[in-house]
C-alpha positions as CSV (number, residue, x, y, z in Angstrom):
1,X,0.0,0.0,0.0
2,X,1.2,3.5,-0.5
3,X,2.5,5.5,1.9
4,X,0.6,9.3,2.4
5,X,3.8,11.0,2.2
6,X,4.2,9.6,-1.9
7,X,0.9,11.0,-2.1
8,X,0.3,13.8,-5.5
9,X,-0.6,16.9,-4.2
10,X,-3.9,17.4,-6.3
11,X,-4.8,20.8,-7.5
12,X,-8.2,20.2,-7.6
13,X,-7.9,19.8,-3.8
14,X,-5.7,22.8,-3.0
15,X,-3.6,20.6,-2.1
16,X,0.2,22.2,-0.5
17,X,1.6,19.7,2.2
18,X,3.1,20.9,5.1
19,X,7.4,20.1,5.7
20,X,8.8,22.2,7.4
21,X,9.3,20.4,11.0
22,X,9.9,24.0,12.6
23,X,6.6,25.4,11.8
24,X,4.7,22.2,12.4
25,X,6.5,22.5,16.1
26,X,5.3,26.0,16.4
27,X,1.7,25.7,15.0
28,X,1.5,22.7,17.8
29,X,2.6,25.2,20.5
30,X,0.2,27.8,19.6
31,X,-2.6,25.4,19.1
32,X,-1.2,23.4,22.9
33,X,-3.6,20.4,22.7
34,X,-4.2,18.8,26.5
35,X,-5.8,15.3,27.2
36,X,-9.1,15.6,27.7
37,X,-9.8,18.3,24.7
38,X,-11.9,17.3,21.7
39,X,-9.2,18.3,18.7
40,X,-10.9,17.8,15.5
41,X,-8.3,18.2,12.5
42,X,-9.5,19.4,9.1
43,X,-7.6,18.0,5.9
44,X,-5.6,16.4,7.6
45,X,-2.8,15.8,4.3
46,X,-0.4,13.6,5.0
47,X,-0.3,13.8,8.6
48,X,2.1,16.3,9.5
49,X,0.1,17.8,11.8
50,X,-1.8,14.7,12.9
51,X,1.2,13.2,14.5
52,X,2.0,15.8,17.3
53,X,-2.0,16.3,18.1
54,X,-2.4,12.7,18.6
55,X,1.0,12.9,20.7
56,X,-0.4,15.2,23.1
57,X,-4.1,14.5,23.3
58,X,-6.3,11.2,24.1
59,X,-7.9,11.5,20.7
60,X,-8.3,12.8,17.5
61,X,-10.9,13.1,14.8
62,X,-10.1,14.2,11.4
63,X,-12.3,15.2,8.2
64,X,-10.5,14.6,4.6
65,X,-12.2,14.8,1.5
66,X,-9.5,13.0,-0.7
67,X,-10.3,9.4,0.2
68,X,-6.9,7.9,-2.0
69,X,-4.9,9.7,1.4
70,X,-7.1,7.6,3.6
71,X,-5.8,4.3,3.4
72,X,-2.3,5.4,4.1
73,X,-3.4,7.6,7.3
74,X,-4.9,4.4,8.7
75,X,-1.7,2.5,8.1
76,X,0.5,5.1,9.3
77,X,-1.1,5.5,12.6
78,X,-2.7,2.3,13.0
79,X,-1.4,1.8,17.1
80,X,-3.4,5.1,17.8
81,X,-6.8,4.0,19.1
82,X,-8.0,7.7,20.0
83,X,-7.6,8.6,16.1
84,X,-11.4,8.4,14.1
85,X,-11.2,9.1,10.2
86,X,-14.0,10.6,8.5
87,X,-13.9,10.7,4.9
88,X,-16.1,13.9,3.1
89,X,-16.7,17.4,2.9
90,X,-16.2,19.4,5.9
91,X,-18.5,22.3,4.8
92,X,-21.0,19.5,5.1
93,X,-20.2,18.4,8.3
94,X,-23.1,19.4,11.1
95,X,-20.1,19.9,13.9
96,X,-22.6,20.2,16.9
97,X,-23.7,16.5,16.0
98,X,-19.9,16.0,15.8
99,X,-19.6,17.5,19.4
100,X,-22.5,15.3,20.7
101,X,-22.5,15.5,24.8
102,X,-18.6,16.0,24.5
103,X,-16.7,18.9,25.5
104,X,-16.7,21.5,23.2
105,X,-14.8,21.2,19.4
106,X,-11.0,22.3,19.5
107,X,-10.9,22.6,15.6
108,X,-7.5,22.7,13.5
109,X,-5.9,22.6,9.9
110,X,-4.1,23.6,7.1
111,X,-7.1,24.8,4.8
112,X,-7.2,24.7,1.3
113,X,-7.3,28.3,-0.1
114,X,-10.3,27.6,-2.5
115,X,-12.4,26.3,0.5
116,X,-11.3,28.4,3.1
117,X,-13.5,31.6,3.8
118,X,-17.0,29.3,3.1
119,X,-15.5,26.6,6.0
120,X,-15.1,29.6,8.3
121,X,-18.3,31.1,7.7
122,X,-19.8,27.1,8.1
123,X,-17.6,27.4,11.5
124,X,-19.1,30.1,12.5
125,X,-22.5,29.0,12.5
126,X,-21.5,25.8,14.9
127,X,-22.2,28.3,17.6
128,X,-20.7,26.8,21.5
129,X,-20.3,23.7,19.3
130,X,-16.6,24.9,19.1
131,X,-14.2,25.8,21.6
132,X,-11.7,27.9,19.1
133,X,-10.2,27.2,16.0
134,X,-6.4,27.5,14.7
135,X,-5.6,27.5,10.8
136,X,-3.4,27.8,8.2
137,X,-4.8,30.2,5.6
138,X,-3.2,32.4,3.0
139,X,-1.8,35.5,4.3
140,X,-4.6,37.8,2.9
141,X,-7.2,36.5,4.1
142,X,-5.9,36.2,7.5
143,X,-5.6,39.8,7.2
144,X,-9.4,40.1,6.4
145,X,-9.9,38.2,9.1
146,X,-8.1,40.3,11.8
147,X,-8.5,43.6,9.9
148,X,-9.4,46.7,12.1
149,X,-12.5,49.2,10.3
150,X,-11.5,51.7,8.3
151,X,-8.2,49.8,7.2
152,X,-8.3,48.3,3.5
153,X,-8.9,44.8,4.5
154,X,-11.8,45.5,6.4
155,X,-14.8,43.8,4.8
156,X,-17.6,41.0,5.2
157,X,-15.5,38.4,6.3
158,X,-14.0,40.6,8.9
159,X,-17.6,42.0,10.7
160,X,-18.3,38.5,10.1
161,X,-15.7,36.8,12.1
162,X,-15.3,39.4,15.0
163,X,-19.3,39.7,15.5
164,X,-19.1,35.9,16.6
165,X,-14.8,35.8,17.4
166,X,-12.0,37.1,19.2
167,X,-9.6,36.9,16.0
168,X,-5.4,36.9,16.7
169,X,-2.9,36.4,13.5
170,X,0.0,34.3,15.3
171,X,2.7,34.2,12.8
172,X,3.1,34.0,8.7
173,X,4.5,30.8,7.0
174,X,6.4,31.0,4.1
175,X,5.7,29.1,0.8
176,X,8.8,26.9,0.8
177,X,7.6,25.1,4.2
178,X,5.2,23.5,1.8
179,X,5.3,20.9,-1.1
180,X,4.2,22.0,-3.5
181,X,4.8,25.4,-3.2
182,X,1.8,27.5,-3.0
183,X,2.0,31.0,-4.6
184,X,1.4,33.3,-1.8
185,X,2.0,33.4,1.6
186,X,0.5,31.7,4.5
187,X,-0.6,31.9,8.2
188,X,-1.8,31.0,11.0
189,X,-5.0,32.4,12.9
190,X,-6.6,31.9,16.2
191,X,-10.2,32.1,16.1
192,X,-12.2,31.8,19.7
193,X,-15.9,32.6,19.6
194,X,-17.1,35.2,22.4
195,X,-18.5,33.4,25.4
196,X,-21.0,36.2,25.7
197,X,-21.3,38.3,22.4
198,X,-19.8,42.2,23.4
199,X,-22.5,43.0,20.4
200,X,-25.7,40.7,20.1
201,X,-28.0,41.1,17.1
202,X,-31.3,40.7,17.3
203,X,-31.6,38.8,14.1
204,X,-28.0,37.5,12.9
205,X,-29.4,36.6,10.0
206,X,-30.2,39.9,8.7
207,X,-27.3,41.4,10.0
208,X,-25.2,39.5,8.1
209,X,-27.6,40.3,5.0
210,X,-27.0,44.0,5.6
211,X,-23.6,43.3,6.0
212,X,-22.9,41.9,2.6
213,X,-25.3,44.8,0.8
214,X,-23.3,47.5,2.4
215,X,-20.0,46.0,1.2
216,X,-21.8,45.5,-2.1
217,X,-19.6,48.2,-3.8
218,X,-16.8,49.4,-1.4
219,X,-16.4,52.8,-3.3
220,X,-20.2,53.8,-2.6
221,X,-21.7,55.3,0.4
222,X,-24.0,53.6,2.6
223,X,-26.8,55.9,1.5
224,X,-26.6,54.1,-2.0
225,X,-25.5,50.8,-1.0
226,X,-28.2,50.1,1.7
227,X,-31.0,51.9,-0.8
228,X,-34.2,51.0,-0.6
229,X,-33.3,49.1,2.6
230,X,-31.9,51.7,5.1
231,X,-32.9,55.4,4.9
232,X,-30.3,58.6,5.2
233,X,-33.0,59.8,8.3
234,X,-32.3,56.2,10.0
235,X,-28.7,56.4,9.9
236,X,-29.0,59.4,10.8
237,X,-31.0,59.3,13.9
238,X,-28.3,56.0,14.5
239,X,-25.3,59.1,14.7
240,X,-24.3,57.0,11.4
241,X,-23.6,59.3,9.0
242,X,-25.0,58.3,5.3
243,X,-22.1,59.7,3.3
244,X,-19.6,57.0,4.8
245,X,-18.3,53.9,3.3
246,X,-19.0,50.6,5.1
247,X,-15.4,49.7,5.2
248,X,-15.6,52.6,7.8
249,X,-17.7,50.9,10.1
250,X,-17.2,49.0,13.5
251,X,-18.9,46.2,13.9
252,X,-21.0,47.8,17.2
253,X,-21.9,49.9,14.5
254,X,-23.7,47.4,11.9
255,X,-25.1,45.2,14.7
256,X,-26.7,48.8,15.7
257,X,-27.7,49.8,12.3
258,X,-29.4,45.9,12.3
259,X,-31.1,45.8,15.4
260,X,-32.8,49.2,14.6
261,X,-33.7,48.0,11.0
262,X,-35.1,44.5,12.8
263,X,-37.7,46.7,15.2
264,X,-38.5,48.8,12.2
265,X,-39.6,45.8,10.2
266,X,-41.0,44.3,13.3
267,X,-43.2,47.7,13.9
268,X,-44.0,47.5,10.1
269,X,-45.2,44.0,9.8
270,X,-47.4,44.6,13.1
271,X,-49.2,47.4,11.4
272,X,-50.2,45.6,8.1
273,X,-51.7,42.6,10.3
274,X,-53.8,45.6,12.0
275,X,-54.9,46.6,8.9
C-alpha cells in the first residue's frame, strides 16, 4: 500500500503539504492540545500535523475529502486508538452533531485556499459547538480576518468573524515550508468565539444580509449601498452618517444599524396585520 507521504498533491484539492518540521512544532505550540480536549483536525494531508495532536491528546478526529490519502493515514497511525477518520466534505459536516454530549470542538488545519472563507463562515454558524479554531490560511485572508474598520482589508468576512470571534494572526509561514509550493503566503489564525457576544444582534441573519449589501460596492456610500433598505433619516437618527463607506464601520456599528432595521420591520409588519 502506499505511503501518504508519496501521495500527489492534487490541484483540484488545493492541495500544498506541510514540511517544514519547525513550523509544524510552532503551530503545535500555539494550538497546545491537553488530554481531555476534543481536537478535530481538518484535511488532515499527509499527517504532519496529525502526529503531534495525537502525541499530546487522548484523541483525534479528522475530516478529509481525498479518500486515495485515507488508506495510508490508517496504516500510518494504526497503534493510535484515539484517532477516528472521516472521509467527506467538511462544509457538510453538522459539527454540533460531531460535538454530541462531549466537550466543546478544538478545531485545527491547514485549509485549502479555495475552500477556506466558506468553511469559516460554516464554523461560524456551529455556535458553542466549538471551543476555538487554529488555521493555516493564505496571508490575505488572515488579514481580512483580523482587519481593524477603516483599514483596506476591512470587509464581510471581517464584521463576520469578530461579531461571533476574538480573531489573533499568530505568525506568517512561508511558501517553501510547503510541497508543493503555494504562490502566496500563509498563516496562522486563532479564532475563539465570544463566550458572551460584546454585540448581540437581534436577528443575525439579517445582519449578516446587511452586512454583505453594504460591502456591495466598497467605493459607494451607505446611502446608496443600503438603498431601498436603510434610509439617510435612519442612519442618521443612529449618529451614522450616510455619506460613509462601510469599510468605515465598526462592527458595534452594523449590529446597531441591524437591530434598529429589525424593530423597524418588526413595527412594520405589526401594522399591516392591524390593517
Amino acid at each position: 500500500m502506499a505511503s501518504v507521504l508519496h501521495h500527489r498533491a492534487r490541484k483540484r484539492f488545493g492541495q500544498n503539504f506541510l514540511r517544514d518540521a519547525g513550523i509544524i512544532e510552532r503551530i503545535v505550540r500555539a494550538i497546545h492540545p491537553r488530554p481531555g480536549e476534543r481536537l478535530v483536525e481538518i484535511g488532515p494531508g499527509q499527517g504532519a500535523l496529525t502526529q503531534p495532536l495525537l502525541d499530546a491528546a487522548d484523541g483525534l478526529d479528522v475530516i478529509e475529502l481525498d479518500r486515495d490519502l485515507i488508506p495510508g493515514l490508517r496504516v500510518q497511525f494504526f497503534n493510535y486508538p484515539g484517532l477516528v477518520i472521516h472521509e467527506g466534505d467538511a462544509l457538510r459536516y453538522d459539527f454540533a452533531e460531531l460535538r454530541g454530549d462531549g466537550p466543546p470542538l478544538r478545531v485545527v488545519g491547514n485549509l485549502p485556499y479555495n475552500v477556506a472563507t466558506p468553511l469559516i463562515i460554516h464554523l461560524l454558524g456551529a455556535g458553542s459547538a466549538v471551543a476555538d479554531m487554529h488555521f493555516m490560511l493564505q496571508k490575505e485572508v488572515v488579514e481580512r480576518l483580523a482587519a481593524e474598520p477603516g483599514g483596506p482589508n476591512w470587509g464581510r468576512l471581517s464584521v463576520m468573524a469578530q461579531y461571533h470571534c476574538r480573531v489573533e494572526q499568530l505568525f506568517n509561514v512561508p511558501p517553501e515550508a510547503f510541497v508543493p509550493r503555494p504562490a502566496v503566503d500563509s498563516a496562522i489564525v486563532r479564532l475563539s468565539p465570544h463566550a458572551e457576544l460584546p454585540h448581540s444582534a437581534n436577528d443575525p441573519a439579517l445582519l449578516f444580509e446587511l452586512v454583505k449589501q453594504a460591502f456591495g460596492q466598497r467605493r459607494k456610500t451607505l446611502r446608496n449601498n443600503l438603498k431601498g433598505r436603510v434610509s439617510a433619516d435612519t442612519l442618521e437618527a443612529l449618529e451614522i452618517d450616510p455619506r460613509r463607506r462601510p469599510q468605515t464601520l465598526t462592527v458595534e456599528e452594523f449590529v446597531r444599524l441591524a437591530n434598529a432595521v429589525t424593530h423597524s420591520e418588526a413595527s412594520a409588519s405589526r401594522e399591516g396585520d392591524t390593517t
